[in-house]
C-alpha positions, 0 to 999 in steps of 0.5 A: 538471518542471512541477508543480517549477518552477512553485513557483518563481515563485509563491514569488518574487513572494509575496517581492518583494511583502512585500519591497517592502512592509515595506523601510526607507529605510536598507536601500533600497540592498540592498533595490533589489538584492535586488528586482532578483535577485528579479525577474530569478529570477522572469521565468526560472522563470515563464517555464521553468515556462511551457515545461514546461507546454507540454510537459506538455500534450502529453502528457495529455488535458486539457480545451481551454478551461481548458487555453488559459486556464491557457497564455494565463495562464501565457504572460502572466505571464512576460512581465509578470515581464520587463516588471517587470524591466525597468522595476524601474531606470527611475525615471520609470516607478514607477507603471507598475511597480508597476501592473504588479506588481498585475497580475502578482499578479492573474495569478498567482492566475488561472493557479494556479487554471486550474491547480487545474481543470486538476489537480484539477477545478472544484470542488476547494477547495468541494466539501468545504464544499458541502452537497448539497441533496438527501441520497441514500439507499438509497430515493430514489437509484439504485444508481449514484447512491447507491454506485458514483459515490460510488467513481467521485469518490473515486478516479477523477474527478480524471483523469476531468472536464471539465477533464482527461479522461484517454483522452478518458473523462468521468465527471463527467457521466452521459451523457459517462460512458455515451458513453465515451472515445477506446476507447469505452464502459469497461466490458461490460454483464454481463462485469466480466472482460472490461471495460477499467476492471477490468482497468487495476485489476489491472495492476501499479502500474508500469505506466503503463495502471494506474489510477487511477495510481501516486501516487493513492488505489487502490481498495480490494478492496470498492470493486473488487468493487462496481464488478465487480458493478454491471458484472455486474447490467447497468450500469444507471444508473437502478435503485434499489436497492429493485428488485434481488432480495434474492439479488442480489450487488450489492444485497449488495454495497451492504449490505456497504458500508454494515454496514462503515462509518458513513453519510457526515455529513449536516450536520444541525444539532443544538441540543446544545452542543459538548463543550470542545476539552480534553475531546475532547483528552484523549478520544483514545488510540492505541486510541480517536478522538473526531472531530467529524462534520464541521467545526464540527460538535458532534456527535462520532464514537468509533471504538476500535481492537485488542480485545486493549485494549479496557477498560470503563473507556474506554466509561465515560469518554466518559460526559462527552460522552454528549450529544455522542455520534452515531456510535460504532464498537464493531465486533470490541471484546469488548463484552458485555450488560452494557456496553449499560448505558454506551451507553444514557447516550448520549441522541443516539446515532444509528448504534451499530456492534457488529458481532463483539462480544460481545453475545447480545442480552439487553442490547438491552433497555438501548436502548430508549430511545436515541429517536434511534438510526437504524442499528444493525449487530449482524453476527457477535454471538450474538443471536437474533430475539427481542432484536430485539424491544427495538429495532425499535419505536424511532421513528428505526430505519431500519437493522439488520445480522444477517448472520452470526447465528443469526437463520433467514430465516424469523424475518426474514420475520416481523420484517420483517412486524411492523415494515416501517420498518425494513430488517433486512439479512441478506445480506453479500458474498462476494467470488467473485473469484479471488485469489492465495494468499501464499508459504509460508515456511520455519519454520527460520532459519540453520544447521540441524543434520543431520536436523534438522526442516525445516518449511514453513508458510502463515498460511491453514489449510486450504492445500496446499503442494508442494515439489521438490528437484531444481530444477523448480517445483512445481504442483497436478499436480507436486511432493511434499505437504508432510505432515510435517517434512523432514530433510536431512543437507547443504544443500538448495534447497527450490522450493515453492508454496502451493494451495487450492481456489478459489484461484491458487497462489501463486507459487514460493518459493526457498529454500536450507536450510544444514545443517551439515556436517564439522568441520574441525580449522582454516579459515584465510584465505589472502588478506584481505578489502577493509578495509570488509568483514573480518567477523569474518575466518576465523571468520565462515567457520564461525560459523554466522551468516547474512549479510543480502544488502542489509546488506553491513557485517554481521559475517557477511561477507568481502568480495572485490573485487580479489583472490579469496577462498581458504580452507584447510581442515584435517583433520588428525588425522581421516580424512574423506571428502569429496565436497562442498563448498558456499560460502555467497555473498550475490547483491546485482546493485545492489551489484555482488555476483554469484557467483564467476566461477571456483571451484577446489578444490585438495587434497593432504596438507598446504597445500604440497603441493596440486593441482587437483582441480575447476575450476568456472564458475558460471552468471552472470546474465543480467539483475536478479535478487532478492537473496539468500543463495545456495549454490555447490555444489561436487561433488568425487570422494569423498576422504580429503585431508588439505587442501583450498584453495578459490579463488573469484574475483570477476567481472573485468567486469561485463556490458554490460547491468549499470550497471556494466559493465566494471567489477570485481564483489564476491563476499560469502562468509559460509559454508563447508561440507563434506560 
């Protein structure tokens, strides 16, 4: 309620403020009331949003000397806005409260920036302004410094500072950060599984140990697997990166970071002049964006996007700030050789992604002279050590990324022998962590026709999936290899799972397959529908159209509240046996629609003369359950009737722990079939 009601007198005095400042002498009357409104609505918001402060700080780990400030402020400025309301209407203290009105005004903006450290941390609004007076690099920074804190900042230091330190853990400071907080050190030298800070990474975003917490940027699967592989090596804050083994999975990690994006601008300041603002407009498309590096910066960044839209015209047309060209992102376009004959016209050029282009390396000689390129990532092309040999002699060249090429080990060695400037990383991540396969799907939709091929399928190649038919889950050890299409002649509930090796299974998928079963000469409806959910009346029962279970006014539903839902179904002129029936329901708990609480089947010769062969009470659930389009097989004794009636009636109650206990439930049909 806090970060609600605070805005409330900020927003308030802002308005008295210009109010008082622009008010006219004829309108001083009105103006004197509304003032006076607005006051009294300030002194009661600023001092509510003081009490929910206090509130609030009781229930987080903020820090003490900025967290007293922030409520000595706060406490002060609700008092000042009942001063200023009281001496709004004595008229020999204007002096005293427009002084007062000053200070407020002083106090506000005291308190909302003791606020900001508190939120956010002490250097919020700077830090994107401040410029580090040392760059870090790869060489003259340890790997903390240089790839795991920069993580640490993005997503983990807002809760995490001097100002605010959550469970009592600080990692603005080093030292703080090895000391650990209320539970101790976070992490286990050696055992990222065992460590707390990567498991709150796994927890369910809803639960409240998750982190960093729901509403904040999550770490990516990179992010998470750097951090588990610094853990991994040891924890070690002052190693550099030079000093892991080539072998080492972090020293890979590190590399496959920096293949996967341009470095972070270093604010250089460059002599070239700045392209138009109208240009660079007319630059971007939903496939390209041309960005300046950095703010007021007139180096410019070009990043394209879907291969499938790449033309070579949009690599032609940027020929206009070809002086203005930094960093130009290419990865996974199908750019060939002889496109390297545009990007040499970009004479500033110092970091060139082309990685999983097109290239086979005979364009590289286009290059050399692009004096001020610095990295260039060629991973997943077709090059061979050979092409290198255009561009390793460039005087800025520090970095060249080949993992995935045909380039062997030994031709690194020789390179990297010739020309020792330049790091030539062959190395990229491997992810060793465990993860969980997606669900397979069912590739039929609707109502199938008898026998016909039911296919199950997964995205991923390579996948095993097993099924069951009779209720039970299915695992590795238990369940049918789907190997070929099913066939069913009534309709069936498929229980299935997705395996491979080296991956957890994925989790169980449900699903019910509605085969088309007997024609009957008629189906009527016996009882209407609620007014809001007709369909498309008795022929909806037999349309062959499925209802969408969170779209209750579709055409393919009957809807049933205070009366039950009672069908016939004719056959007469045939002779049919009949041993099932199965009603099609839509399961929503939210919207009260359940199964039916009682089905009964009533038979005879005509629709006169009937009676009651199969009274049932369908399970019931006993919590929230998925929403869904399920069927309610109903078993009969093989028989030869002329007509049968089906009564499904609506749950009379609901239960207690639904929140609508006690009162009536739907039952939603949207299909009948015989078998």
């Amino acid at each position: 309620m806090h970060p609600l009601v605070l805005h409330l007198p900020i927003g308030a005095i802002v308005f008295l403020v210009v109010l008082m400042l622009v008010q006219k002498d004829n309108d001083k009357v009105v103006t004197h009331h509304v003032i006076h409104i607005g006051l009294l609505l300030t002194s009661l918001s600023a001092s509510a949003a003081a009490l929910f402060g206090f509130f609030l700080s009781l229930q987080s780990d903020y820090g003490p000397e900025v967290l007293a400030r922030h409520k000595i402020s706060g406490v002060l400025l609700s008092f000042l806005c009942y001063a200023a309301l009281l001496l709004h209407n004595a008229a020999k203290k204007k002096s005293i409260f427009f002084g007062i009105g000053i200070l407020s005004c002083l106090v506000l903006v005291f308190t909302g920036h003791t606020g900001a450290v508190l939120t956010h941390g002490d250097n919020f609004l700077l830090a994107p302004i401040s410029k580090s007076k040392i760059v870090l690099t790869a060489d003259n920074a340890s790997v903390y410094k240089y790839a795991v804190e920069p993580i640490l900042e993005r997503k983990c230091f807002t809760c995490h500072n001097e100002s605010k330190a959550k469970g009592g853990l600080i990692m603005t400071s080093v030292d703080k950060f090895k000391a650990g907080g209320e539970n101790g050190k976070p992490w286990v030298e050696g055992d990222p599984s065992a460590s707390r800070m990567i498991k709150a990474f796994y927890l369910p975003l809803s639960e409240e140990a998750h982190m960093p917490p729901d509403g904040k940027p999550q770490l990516t699967r990179i992010e998470i697997a750097a951090l588990k592989a610094w853990i991994k090596s040891g924890a070690d804050f002052e190693k550099k990166l030079s000093q892991f083994d080539d072998g080492d999975s972090l020293k890979s990690m590190v590399a496959a970071i920096v293949a996967a994006q341009p470095p972070p601008p270093v604010e250089e300041q460059y002599t070239f002049e700045a392209a138009s603002e109208y240009v660079v407009k007319n630059l971007n498309t939903p496939f390209r964006t041309v960005l300046p590096l950095y703010q007021n910066s007139p180096a410019l960044q070009v990043d394209f996007f879907v291969r499938k839209s790449f033309e070579k015209k949009a690599l032609d047309e940027l020929s206009v700030i070809k002086d203005q060209l930094v960093v130009l992102n290419l990865s996974k376009m199908p750019v060939e050789d002889k496109d390297l004959s545009t990007i040499k016209l970009f004479v500033n050029l110092e970091y060139l992604n082309l990685n999983f282009s097109a290239i086979k390396g005979d364009g590289l000689a286009e290059l050399g002279g692009l004096k001020n390129l610095k990295s260039i990532a060629l991973a997943g092309t077709a090059i061979g050590a050979g092409s290198l040999g255009y561009i390793l002699s460039l005087p800025n060249l520090r970095d060249v990324f080949v993992w995935s090429t045909k380039i062997s080990d030994t031709q690194l060695d020789s390179l990297s022998t010739l020309y020792p400037k330049v790091s030539i990383i062959n190395s990229q991540f491997n992810d060793e962590s465990i993860l969980k396969l997606s669900k397979p799907i069912l590739d039929n939709e609707g109502v199938v026709q008898s026998n016909a091929d039911i296919r199950l399928k997964h995205p991923m190649p390579g996948v095993a999936i097993r099924y069951t038919l009779d209720g039970s889950e299915p695992d590795t050890l238990k369940g049918l290899v789907y190997d070929h299409p099913l066939k069913f002649s009534e309709t069936t509930v498929i229980k299935a799972r997705a395996c491979k090796e080296s991956w957890y299974c994925s989790g169980v998928y449900e699903v019910t397959c509605f085969v088309a079963g007997l024609n009957p000469t008629q189906v009527e409806l016996l009882t209407q529908p609620d007014p809001r959910y007709r369909g498309q009346g008795q022929a909806s029962l037999v349309d062959r159209r499925k209802g969408v279970p969170d779209v209750l006014q579709e055409p393919s539903w009957l809807g049933y509240r205070n009366e039950p839902f009672v069908a016939g179904i004719s056959f007469a002129g045939q002779t049919a046996t009949v041993k099932q029936i199965v009603l099609s329901y839509g399961k929503n708990i939210g919207a009260f629609c359940f199964p039916p609480e009682e089905v009964e089947v009533w038979a005879g010769e005509n629709k006169n003369e009937l009676r009651l062969i199969k009274r049932l009470k369908p399970d019931q659930p006993a919590g929230n359950e998925p929403q869904g389009v399920r069927a309610l097989f109903i078993p009969l004794e093989p028989a030869s009737y002329s007509y049968y009636k089906v009564v499904a009636k609506p749950v009379a109650k609901l239960p207690a722990w639904h929140n609508g206990k006690g009162q009536k439930g739907w039952v939603f049909i949207d299909e009948i079939f015989v078998y």
